[in-house]
N, C-alpha and C positions, 0 to 999 in steps of 0.2 A: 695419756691414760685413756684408756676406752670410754670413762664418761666425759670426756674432750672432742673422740671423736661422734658418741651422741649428738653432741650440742654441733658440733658443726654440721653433721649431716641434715638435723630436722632445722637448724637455724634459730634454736629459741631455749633455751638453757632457762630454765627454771627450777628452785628446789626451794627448802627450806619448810619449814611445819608452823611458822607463826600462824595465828586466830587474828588477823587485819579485820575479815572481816567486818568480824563482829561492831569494830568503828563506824562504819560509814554503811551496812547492808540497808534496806527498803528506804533510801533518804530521800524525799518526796518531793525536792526540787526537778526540773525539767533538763531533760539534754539542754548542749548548747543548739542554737539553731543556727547561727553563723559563727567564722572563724573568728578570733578573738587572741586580739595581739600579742605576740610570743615575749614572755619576760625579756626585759634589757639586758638581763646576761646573757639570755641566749642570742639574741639579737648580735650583741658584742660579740659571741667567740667564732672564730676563723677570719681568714682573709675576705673570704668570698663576701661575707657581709658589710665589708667595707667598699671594696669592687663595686659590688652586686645592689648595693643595698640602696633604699631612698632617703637623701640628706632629710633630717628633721621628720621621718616618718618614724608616728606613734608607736611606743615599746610600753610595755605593762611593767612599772618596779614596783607597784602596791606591794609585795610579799617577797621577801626575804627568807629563803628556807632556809640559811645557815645561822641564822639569830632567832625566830620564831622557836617557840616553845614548841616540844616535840609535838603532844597529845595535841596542840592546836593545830599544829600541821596537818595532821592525820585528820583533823575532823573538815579541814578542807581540802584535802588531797584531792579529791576527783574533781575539784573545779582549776585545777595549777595543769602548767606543762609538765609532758611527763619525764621531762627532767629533773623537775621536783622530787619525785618519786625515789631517783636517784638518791639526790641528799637526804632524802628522808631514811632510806636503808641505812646509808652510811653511817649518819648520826645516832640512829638507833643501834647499828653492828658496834659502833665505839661504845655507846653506854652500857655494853652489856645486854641488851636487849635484841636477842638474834635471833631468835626463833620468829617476833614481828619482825627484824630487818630482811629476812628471808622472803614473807610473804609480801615487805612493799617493795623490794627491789623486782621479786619476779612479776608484780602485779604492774608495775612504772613499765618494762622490758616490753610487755604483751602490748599496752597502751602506745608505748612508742613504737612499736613496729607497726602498728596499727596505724598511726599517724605518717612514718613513712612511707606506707604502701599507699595511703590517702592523696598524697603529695608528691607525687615521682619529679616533679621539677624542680625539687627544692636542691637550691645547687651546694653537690659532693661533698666542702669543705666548710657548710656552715652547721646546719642539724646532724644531717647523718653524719659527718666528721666527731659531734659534739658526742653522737648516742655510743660510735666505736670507742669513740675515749671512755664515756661514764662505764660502757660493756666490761672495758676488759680491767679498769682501777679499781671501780667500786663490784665488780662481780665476782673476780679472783678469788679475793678473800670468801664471799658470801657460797659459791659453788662451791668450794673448798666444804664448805662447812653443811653445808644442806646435803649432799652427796652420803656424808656422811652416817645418815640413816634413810634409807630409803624405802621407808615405809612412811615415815612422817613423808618424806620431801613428796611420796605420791599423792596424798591426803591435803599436803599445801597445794601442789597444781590444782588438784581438783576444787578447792575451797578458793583460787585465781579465777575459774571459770565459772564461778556460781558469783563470784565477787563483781566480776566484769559483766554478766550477765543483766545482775539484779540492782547493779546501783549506776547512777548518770554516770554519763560523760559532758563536765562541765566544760571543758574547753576546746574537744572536737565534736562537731554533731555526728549524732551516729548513724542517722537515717540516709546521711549522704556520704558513707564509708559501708553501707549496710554487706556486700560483697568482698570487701578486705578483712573486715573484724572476722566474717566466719572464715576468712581464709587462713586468718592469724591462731583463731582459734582452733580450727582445724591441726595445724602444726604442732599447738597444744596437746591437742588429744593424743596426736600419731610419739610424740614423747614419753606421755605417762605409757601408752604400751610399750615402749622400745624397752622402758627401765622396770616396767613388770616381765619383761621377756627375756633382760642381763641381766638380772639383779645380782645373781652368784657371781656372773664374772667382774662385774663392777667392783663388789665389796674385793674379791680376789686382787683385782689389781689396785686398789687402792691400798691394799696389806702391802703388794710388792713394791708399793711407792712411798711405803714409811707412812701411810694416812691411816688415821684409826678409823675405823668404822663400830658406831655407837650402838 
């Protein structure tokens, strides 16, 4: 579908019209200022991190995002990896609550790409291996469905950038990514044009693919 080949072209697939914001905007805690240990699951998934990794070197399991209560997740979402973010969408896309699962899944996307372009050493099969997996399981569904009006899913991007903008980053400092975030952001921006610029053909080929458009 042509909003398939968007996302691969600009590299950042975001949609969805959830109000996130509203959770967590002007929260008056500070960036982080140094890096700060990646949850034990993340730590645990791929090869590379058993290969690669340091025997008995510290991993963060304080938080659990698939048992924590939704609305508590969300009230500390910007201090977690932004693989949380992931499960956070997910869990919100299964309760019914998608129009939020939209804005935290694309808001976790921005933050992790951010994080990877922070970190170009982090080896292939442990994070980015983890962020292609959550991309294409937990996104499917969500882009499927954000796509689907794209007048909201513009208005969610733009409410991603005012989100990321205005509220910390607890768990990568941002003063020392300060040239990746506008790069990510940028990617952002050049998005919400592309789908203000195909919007007819988008809805058109998501008709021709059985997809409603809302």
């Amino acid at each position: 579908m042509r909003e398939q080949l968007l996302v691969a072209i600009l590299g950042l697939a975001l949609a969805g019209c959830g109000d996130g914001s509203k959770a967590t905007a002007n929260e008056a805690q500070a960036d982080a200022t140094a890096p700060r240990p990646v949850p034990c699951s993340v730590e645990r998934h791929g090869m590379g991190a058993v290969i690669g990794g340091k025997p008995g070197a510290p991993c963060d399991d304080s938080v659990d995002p698939q048992t924590l209560a939704l609305d508590a997740l969300i009230r500390i979402i910007p201090d977690q990896h932004p693989s949380f973010y992931y499960v956070l969408a997910q869990r919100l896309f299964a309760a019914d609550r998608r129009d939020e699962a939209v804005f935290w899944f694309y808001a976790g996307q921005l933050r992790y790409r951010i994080r990877l372009s922070c970190h170009p050493d982090l080896r292939p099969d442990t994070e980015p291996a983890l962020f292609g997996s959550l991309h294409e399981t937990v996104g499917r569904p969500i882009n499927e469905y954000g796509f689907g009006d794209l007048p909201a899913l513009i208005a969610t991007l733009e409410r991603v950038l005012a989100w990321d903008a205005e509220t910390r980053n607890g768990f990568e400092p941002k003063a020392a990514c300060a040239s990746q975030i506008a790069e990510q952001r940028e990617g952002l921006g050049q998005l919400i044009r592309q789908l203000r610029d195909n919007g007819a053909n988008i809805r058109r080929d998501r008709a021709a693919n059985g997809l409603p458009n809302r």
